[in-house]
PDB file of N, CA, C and O in Angstrom:
ATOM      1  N   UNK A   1     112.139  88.252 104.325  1.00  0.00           N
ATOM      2  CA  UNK A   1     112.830  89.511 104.357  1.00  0.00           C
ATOM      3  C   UNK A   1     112.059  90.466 105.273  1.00  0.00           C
ATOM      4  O   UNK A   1     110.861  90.236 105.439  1.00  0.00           O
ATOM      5  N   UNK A   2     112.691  91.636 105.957  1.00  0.00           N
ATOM      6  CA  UNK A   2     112.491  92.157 107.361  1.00  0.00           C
ATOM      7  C   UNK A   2     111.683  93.093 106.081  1.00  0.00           C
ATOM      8  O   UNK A   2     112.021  93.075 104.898  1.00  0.00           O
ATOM      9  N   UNK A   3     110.692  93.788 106.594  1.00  0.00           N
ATOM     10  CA  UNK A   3     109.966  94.644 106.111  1.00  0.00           C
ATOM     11  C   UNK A   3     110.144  96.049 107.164  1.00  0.00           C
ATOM     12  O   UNK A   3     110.531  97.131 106.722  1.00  0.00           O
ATOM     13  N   UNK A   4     109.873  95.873 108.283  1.00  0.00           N
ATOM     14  CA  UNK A   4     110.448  96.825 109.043  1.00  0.00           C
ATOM     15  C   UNK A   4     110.777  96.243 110.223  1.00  0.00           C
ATOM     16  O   UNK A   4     110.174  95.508 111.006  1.00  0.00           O
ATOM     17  N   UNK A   5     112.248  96.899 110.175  1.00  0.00           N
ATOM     18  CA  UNK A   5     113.181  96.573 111.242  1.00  0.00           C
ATOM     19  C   UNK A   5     113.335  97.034 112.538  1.00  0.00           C
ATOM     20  O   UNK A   5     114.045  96.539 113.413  1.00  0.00           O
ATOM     21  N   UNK A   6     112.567  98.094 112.614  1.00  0.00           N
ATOM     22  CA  UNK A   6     111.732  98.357 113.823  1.00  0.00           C
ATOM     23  C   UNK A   6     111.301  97.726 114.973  1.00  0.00           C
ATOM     24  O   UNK A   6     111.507  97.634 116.183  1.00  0.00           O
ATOM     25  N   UNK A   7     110.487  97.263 113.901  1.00  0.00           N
ATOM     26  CA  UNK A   7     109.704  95.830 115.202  1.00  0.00           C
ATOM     27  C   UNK A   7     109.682  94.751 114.642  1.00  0.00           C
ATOM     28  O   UNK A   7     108.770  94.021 115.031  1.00  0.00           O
ATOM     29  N   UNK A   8     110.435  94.276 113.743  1.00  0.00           N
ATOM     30  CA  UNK A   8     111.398  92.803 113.235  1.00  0.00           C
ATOM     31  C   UNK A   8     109.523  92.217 112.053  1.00  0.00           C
ATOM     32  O   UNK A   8     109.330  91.002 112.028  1.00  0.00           O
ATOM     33  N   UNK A   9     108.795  92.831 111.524  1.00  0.00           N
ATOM     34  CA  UNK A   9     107.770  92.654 110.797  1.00  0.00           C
ATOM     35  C   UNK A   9     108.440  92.022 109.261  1.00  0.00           C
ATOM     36  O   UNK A   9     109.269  92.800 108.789  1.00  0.00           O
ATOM     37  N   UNK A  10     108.242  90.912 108.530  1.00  0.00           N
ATOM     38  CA  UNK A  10     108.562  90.751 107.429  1.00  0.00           C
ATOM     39  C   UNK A  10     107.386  90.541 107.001  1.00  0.00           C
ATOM     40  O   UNK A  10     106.321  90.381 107.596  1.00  0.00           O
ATOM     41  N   UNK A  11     107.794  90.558 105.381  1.00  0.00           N
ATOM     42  CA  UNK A  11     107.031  90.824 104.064  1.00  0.00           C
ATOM     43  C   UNK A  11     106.200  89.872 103.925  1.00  0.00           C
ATOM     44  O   UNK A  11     105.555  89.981 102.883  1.00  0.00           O
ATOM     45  N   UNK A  12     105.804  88.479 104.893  1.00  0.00           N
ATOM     46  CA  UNK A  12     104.958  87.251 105.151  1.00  0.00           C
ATOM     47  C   UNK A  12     104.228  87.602 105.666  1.00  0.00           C
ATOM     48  O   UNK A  12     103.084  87.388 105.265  1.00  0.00           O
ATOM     49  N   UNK A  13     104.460  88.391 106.926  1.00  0.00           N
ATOM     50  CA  UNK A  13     103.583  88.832 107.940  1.00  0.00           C
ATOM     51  C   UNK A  13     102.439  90.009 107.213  1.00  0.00           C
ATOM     52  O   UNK A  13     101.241  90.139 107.468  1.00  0.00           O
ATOM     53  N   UNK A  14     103.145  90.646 106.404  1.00  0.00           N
ATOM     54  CA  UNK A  14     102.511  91.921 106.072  1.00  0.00           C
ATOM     55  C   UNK A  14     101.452  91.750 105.109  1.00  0.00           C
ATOM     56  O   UNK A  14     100.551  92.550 104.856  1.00  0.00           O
ATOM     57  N   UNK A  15     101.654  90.653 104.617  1.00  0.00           N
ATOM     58  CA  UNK A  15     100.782  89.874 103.411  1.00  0.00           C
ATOM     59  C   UNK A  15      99.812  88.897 104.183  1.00  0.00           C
ATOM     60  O   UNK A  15      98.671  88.852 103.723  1.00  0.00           O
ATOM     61  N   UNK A  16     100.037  88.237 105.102  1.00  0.00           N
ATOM     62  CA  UNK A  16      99.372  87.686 106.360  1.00  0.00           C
ATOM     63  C   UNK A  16      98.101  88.614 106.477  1.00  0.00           C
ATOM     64  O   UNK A  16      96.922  88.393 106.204  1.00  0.00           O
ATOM     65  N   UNK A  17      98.814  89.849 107.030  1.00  0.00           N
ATOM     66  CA  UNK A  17      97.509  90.921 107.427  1.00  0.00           C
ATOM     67  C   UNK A  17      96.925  91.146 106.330  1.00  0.00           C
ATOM     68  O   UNK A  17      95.738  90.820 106.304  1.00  0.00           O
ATOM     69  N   UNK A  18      97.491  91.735 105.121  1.00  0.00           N
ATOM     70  CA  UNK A  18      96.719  92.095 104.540  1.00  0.00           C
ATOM     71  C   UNK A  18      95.562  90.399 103.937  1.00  0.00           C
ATOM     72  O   UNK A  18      94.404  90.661 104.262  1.00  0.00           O
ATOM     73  N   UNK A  19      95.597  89.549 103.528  1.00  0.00           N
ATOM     74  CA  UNK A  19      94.860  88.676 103.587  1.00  0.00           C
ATOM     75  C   UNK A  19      93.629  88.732 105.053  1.00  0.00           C
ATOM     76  O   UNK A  19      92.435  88.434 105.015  1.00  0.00           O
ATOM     77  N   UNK A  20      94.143  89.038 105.806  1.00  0.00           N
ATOM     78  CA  UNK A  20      93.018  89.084 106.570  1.00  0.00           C
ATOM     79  C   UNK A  20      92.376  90.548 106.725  1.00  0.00           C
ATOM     80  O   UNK A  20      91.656  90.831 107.683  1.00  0.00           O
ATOM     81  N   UNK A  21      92.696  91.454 105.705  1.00  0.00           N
ATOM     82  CA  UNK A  21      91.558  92.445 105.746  1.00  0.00           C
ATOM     83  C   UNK A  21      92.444  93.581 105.456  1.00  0.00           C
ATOM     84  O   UNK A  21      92.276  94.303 104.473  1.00  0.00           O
ATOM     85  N   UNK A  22      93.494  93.754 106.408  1.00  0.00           N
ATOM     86  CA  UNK A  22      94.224  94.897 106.380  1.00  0.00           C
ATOM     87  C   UNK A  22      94.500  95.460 105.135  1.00  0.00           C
ATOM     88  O   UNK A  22      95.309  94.988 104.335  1.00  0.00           O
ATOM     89  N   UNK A  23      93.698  96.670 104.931  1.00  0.00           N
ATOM     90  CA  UNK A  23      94.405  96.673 103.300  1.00  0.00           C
ATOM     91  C   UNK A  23      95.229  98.169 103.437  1.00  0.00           C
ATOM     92  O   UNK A  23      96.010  98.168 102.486  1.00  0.00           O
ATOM     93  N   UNK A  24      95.361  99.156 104.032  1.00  0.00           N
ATOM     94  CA  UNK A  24      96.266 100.596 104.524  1.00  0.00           C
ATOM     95  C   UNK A  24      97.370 100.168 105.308  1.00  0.00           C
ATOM     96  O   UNK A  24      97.287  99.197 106.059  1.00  0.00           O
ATOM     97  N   UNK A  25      98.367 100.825 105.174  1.00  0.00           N
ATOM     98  CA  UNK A  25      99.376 100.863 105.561  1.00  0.00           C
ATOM     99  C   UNK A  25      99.126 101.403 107.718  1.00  0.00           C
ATOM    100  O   UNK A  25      99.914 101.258 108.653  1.00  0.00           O
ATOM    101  N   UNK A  26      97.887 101.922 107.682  1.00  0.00           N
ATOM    102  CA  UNK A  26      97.674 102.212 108.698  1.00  0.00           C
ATOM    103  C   UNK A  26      96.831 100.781 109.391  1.00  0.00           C
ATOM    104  O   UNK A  26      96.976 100.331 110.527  1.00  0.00           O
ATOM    105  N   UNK A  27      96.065 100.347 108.459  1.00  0.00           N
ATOM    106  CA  UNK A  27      95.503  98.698 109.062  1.00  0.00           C
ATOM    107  C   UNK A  27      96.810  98.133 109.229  1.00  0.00           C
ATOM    108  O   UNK A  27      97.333  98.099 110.342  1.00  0.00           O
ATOM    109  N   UNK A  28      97.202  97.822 108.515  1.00  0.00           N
ATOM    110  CA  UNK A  28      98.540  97.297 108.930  1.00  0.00           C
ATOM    111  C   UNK A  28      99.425  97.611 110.474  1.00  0.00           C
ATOM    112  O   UNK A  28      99.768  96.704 111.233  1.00  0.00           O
ATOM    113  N   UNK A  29      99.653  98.881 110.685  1.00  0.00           N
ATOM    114  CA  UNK A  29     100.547  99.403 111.981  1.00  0.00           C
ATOM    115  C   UNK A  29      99.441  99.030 112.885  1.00  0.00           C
ATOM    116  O   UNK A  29      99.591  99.085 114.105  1.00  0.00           O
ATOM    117  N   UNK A  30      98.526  98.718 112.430  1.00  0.00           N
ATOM    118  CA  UNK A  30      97.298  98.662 113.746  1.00  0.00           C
ATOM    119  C   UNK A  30      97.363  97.351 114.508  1.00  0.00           C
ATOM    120  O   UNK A  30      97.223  97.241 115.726  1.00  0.00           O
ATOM    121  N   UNK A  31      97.684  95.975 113.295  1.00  0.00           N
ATOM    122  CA  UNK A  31      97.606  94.798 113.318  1.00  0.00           C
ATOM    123  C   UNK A  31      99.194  94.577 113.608  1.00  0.00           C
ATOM    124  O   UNK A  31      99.296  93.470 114.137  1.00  0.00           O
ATOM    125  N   UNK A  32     100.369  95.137 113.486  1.00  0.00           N
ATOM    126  CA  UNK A  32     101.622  94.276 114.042  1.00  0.00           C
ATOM    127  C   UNK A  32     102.711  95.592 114.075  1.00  0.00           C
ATOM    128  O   UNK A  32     103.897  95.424 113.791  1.00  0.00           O
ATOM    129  N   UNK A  33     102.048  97.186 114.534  1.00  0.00           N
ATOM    130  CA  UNK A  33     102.749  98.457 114.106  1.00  0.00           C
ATOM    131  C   UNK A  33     104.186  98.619 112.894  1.00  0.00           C
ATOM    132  O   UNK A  33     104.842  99.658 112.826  1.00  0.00           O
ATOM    133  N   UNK A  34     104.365  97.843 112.344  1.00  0.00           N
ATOM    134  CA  UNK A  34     105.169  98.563 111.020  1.00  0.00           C
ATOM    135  C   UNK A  34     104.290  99.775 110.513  1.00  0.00           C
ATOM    136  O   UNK A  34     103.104 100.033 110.311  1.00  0.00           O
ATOM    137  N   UNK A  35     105.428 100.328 110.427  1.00  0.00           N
ATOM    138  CA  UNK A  35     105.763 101.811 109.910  1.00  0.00           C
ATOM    139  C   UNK A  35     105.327 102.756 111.212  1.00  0.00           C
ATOM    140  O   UNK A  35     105.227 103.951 110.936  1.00  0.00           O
ATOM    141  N   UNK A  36     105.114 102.464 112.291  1.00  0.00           N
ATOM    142  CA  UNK A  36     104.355 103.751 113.387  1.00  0.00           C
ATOM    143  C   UNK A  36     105.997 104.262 114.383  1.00  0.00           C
ATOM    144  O   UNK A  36     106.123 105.246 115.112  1.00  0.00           O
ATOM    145  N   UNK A  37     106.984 103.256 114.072  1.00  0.00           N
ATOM    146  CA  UNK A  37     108.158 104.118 114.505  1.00  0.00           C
ATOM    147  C   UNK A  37     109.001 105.331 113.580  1.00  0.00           C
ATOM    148  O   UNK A  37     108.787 106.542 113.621  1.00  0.00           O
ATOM    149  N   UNK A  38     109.847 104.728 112.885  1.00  0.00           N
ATOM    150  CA  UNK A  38     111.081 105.662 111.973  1.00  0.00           C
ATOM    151  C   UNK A  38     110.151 106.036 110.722  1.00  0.00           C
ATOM    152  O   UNK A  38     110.221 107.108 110.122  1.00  0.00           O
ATOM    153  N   UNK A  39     108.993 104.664 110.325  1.00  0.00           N
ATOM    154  CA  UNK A  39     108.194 105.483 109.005  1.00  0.00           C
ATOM    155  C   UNK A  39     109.274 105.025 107.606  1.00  0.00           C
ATOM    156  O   UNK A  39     108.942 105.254 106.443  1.00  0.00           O
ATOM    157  N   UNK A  40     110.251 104.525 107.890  1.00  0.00           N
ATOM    158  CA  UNK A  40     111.147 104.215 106.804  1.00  0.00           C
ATOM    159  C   UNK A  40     110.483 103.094 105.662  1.00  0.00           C
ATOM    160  O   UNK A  40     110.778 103.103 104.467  1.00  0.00           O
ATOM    161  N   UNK A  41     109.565 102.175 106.281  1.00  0.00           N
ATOM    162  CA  UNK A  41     109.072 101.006 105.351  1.00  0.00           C
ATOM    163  C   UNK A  41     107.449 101.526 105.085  1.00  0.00           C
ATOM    164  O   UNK A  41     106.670 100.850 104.413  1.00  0.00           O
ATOM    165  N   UNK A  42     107.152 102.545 105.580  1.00  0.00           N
ATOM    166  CA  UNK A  42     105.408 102.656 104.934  1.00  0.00           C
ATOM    167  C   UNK A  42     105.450 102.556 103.275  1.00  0.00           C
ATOM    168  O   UNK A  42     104.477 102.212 102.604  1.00  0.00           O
ATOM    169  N   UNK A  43     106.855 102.946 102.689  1.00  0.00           N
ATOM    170  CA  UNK A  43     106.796 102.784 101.027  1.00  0.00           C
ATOM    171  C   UNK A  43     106.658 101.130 100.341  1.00  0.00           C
ATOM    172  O   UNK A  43     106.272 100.566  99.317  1.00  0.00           O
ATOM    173  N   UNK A  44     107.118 100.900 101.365  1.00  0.00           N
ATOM    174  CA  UNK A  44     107.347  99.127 101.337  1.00  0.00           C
ATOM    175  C   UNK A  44     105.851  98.182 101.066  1.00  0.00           C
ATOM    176  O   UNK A  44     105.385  97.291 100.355  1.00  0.00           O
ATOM    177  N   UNK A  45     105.479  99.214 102.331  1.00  0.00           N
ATOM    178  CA  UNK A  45     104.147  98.327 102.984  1.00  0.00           C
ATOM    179  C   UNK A  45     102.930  98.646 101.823  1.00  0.00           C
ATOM    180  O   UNK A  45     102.148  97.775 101.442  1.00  0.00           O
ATOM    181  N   UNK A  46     102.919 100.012 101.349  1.00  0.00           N
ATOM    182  CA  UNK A  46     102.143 100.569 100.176  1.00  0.00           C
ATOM    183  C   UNK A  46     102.731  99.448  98.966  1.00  0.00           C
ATOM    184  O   UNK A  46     101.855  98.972  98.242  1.00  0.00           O
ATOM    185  N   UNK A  47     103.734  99.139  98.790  1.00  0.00           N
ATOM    186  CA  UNK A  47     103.910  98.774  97.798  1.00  0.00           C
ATOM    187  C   UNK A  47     103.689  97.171  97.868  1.00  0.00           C
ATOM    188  O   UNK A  47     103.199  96.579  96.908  1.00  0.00           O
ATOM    189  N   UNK A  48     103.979  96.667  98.757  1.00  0.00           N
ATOM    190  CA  UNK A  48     102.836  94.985  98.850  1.00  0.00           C
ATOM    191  C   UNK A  48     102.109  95.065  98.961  1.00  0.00           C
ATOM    192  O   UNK A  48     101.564  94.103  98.421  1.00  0.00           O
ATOM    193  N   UNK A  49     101.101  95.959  99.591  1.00  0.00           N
ATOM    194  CA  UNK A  49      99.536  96.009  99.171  1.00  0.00           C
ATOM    195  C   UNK A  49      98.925  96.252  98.557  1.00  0.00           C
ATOM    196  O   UNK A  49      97.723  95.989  98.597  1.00  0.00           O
ATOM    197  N   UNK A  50      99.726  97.098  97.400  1.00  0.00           N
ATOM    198  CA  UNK A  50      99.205  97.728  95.905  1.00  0.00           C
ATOM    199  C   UNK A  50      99.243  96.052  95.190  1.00  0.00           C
ATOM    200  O   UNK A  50      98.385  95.722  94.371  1.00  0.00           O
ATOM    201  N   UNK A  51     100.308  95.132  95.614  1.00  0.00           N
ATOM    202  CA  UNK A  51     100.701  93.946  94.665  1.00  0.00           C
ATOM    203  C   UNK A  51      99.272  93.106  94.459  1.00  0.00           C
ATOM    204  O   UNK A  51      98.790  92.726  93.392  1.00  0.00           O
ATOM    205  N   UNK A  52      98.720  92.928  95.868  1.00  0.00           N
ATOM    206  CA  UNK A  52      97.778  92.275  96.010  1.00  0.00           C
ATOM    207  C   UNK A  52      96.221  92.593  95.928  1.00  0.00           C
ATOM    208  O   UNK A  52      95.762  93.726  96.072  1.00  0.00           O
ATOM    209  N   UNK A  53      95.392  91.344  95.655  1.00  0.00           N
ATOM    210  CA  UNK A  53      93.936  91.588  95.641  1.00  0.00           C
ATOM    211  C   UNK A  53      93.622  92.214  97.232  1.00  0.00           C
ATOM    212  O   UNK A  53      94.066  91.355  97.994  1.00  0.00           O
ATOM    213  N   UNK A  54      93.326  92.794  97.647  1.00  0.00           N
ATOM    214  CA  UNK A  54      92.261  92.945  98.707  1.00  0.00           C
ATOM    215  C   UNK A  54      90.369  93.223  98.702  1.00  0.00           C
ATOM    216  O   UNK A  54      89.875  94.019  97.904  1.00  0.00           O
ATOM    217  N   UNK A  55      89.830  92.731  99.330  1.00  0.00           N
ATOM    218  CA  UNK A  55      88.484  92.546  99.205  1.00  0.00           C
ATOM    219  C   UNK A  55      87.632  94.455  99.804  1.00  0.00           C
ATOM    220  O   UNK A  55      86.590  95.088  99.636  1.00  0.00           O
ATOM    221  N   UNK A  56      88.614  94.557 100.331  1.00  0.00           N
ATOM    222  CA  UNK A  56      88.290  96.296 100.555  1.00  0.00           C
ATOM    223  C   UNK A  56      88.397  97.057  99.775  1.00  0.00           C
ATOM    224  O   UNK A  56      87.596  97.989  99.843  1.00  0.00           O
ATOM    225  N   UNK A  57      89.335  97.071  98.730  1.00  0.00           N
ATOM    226  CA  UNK A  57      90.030  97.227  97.618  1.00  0.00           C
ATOM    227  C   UNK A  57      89.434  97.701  96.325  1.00  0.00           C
ATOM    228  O   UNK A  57      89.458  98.682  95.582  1.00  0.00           O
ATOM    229  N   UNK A  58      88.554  95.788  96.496  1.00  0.00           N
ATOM    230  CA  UNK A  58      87.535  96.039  95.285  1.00  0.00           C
ATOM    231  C   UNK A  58      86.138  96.179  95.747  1.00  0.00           C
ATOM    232  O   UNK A  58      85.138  95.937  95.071  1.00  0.00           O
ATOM    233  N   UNK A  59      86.166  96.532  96.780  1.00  0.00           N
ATOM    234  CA  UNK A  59      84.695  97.248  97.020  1.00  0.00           C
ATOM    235  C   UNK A  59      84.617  98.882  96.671  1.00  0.00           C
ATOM    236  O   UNK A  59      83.592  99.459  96.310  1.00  0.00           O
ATOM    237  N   UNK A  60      85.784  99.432  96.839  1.00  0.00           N
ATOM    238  CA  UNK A  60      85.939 100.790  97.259  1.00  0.00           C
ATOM    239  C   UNK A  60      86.256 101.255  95.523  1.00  0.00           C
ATOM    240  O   UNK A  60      86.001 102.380  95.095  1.00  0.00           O
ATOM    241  N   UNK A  61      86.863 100.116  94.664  1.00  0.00           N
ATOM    242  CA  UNK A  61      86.765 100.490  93.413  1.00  0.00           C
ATOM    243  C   UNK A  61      85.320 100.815  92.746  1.00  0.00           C
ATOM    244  O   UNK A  61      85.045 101.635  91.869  1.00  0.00           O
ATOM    245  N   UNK A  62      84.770 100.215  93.208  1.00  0.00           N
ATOM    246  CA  UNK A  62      83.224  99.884  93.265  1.00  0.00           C
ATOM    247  C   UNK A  62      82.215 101.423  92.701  1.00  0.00           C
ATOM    248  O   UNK A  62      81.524 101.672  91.713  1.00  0.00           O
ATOM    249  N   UNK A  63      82.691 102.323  94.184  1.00  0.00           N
ATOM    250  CA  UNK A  63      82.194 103.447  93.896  1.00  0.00           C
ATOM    251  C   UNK A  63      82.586 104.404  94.499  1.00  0.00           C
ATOM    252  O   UNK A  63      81.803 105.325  94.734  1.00  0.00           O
ATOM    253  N   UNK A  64      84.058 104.454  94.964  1.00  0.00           N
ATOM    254  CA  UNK A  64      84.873 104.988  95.554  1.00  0.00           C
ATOM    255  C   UNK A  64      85.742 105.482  95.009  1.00  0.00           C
ATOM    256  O   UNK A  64      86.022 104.787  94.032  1.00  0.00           O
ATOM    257  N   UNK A  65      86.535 106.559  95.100  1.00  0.00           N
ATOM    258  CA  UNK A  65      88.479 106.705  94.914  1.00  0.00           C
ATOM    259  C   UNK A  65      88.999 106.232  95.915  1.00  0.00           C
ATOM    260  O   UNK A  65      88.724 106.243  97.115  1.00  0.00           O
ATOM    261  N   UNK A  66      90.158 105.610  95.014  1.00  0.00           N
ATOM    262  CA  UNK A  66      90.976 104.758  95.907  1.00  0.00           C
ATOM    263  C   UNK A  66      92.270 105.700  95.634  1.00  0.00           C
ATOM    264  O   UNK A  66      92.875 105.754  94.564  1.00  0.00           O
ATOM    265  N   UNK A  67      92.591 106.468  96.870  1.00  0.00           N
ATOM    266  CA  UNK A  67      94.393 107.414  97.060  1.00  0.00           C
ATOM    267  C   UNK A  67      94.944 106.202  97.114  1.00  0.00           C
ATOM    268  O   UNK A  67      94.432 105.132  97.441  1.00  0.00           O
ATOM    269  N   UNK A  68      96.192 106.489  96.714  1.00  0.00           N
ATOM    270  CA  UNK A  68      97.520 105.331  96.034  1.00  0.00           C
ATOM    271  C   UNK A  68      98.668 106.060  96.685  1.00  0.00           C
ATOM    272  O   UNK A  68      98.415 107.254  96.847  1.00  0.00           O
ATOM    273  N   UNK A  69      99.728 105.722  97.058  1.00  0.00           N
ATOM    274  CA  UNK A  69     100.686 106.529  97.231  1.00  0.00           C
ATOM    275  C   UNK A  69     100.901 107.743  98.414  1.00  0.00           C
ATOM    276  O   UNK A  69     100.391 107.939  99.517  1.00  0.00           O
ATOM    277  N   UNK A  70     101.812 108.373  97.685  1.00  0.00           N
ATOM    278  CA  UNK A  70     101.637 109.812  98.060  1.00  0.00           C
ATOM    279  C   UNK A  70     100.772 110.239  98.573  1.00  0.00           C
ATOM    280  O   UNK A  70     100.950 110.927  99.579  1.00  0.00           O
ATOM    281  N   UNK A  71      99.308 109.954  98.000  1.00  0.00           N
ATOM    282  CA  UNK A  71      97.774 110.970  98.270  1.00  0.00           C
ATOM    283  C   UNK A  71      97.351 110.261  99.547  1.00  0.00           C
ATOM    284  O   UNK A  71      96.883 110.892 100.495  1.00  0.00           O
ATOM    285  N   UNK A  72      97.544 108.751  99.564  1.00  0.00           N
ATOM    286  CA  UNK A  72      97.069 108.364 100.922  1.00  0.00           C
ATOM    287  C   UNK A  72      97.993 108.621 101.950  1.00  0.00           C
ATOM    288  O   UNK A  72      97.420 108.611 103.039  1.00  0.00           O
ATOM    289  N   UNK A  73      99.077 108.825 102.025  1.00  0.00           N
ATOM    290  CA  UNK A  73     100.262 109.072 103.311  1.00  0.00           C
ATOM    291  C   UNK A  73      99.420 110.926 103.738  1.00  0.00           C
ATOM    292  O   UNK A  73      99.100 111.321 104.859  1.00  0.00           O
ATOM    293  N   UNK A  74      99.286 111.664 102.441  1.00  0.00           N
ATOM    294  CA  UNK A  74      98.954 113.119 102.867  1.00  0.00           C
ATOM    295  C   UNK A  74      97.525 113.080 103.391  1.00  0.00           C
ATOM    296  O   UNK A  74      97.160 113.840 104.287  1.00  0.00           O
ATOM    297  N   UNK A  75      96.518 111.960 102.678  1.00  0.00           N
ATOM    298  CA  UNK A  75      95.372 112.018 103.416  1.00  0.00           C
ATOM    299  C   UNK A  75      95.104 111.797 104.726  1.00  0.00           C
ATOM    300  O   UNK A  75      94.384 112.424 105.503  1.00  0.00           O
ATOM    301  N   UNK A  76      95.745 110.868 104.869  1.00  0.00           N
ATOM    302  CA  UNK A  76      96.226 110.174 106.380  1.00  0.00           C
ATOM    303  C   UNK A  76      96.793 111.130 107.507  1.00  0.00           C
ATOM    304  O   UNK A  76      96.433 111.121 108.684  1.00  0.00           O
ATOM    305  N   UNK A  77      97.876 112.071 106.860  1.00  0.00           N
ATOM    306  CA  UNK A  77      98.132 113.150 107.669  1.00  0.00           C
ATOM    307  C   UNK A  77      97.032 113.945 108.371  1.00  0.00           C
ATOM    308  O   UNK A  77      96.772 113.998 109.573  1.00  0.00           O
ATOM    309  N   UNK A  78      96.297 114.711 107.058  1.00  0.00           N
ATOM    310  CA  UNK A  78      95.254 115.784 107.254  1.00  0.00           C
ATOM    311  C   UNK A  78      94.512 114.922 108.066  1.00  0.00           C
ATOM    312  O   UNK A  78      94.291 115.518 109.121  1.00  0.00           O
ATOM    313  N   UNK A  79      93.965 113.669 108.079  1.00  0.00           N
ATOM    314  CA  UNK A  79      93.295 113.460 109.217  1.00  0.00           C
ATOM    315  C   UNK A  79      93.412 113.266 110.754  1.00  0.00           C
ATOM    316  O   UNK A  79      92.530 113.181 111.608  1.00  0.00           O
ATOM    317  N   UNK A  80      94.978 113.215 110.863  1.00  0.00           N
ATOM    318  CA  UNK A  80      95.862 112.879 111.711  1.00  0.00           C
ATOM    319  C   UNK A  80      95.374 114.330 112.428  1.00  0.00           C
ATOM    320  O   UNK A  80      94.684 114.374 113.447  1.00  0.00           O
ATOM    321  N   UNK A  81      95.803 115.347 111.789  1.00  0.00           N
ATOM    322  CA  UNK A  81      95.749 116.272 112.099  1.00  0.00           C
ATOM    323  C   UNK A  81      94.612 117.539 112.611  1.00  0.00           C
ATOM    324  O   UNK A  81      94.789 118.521 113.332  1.00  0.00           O
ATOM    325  N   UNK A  82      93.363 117.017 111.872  1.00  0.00           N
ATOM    326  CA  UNK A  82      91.815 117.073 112.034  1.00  0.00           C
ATOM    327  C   UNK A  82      91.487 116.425 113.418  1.00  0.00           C
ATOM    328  O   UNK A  82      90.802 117.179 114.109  1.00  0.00           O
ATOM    329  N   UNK A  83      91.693 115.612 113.821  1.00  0.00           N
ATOM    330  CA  UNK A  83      91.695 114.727 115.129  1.00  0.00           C
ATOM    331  C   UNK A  83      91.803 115.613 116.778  1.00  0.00           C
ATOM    332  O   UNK A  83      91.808 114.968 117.826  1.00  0.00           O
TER     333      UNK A  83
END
């Protein structure tokens, strides 16, 4: 299934990346750009990577906050925007 139709990315691929490290929705657009056009599937892409283990994941649980959601799309902004 097309994950974003954009640039023809499905839900194999996106799990692909994230297995190899990608664990943000922004690692992700980096590694095959879903979500960097219309932005319609970044909910998508958050939401298969929430499904899965990632090894970044559980490091950052470690001794980190980990933004989920919402908080990482706005964090992501403000830095967008800091830049």
């Amino acid at each position: 299934m097309y994950v974003c139709s954009c640039f023809g990315v499905t839900e194999a691929q996106v799990k692909q990346h994230a297995e190899n490290g990608a664990c943000t929705p922004r690692q992700i657009a980096s590694a095959c750009k879903a979500g960097t056009d219309c932005g319609s599937c970044v909910r998508r892409i958050q939401a298969i990577l929430g499904r899965g283990a990632c090894p970044r994941r559980e490091l950052a649980d470690q001794g980190r906050p980990v933004l989920s959601g919402l908080e990482a799309v706005d964090a992501l902004g403000a830095l967008d925007e800091a830049a």
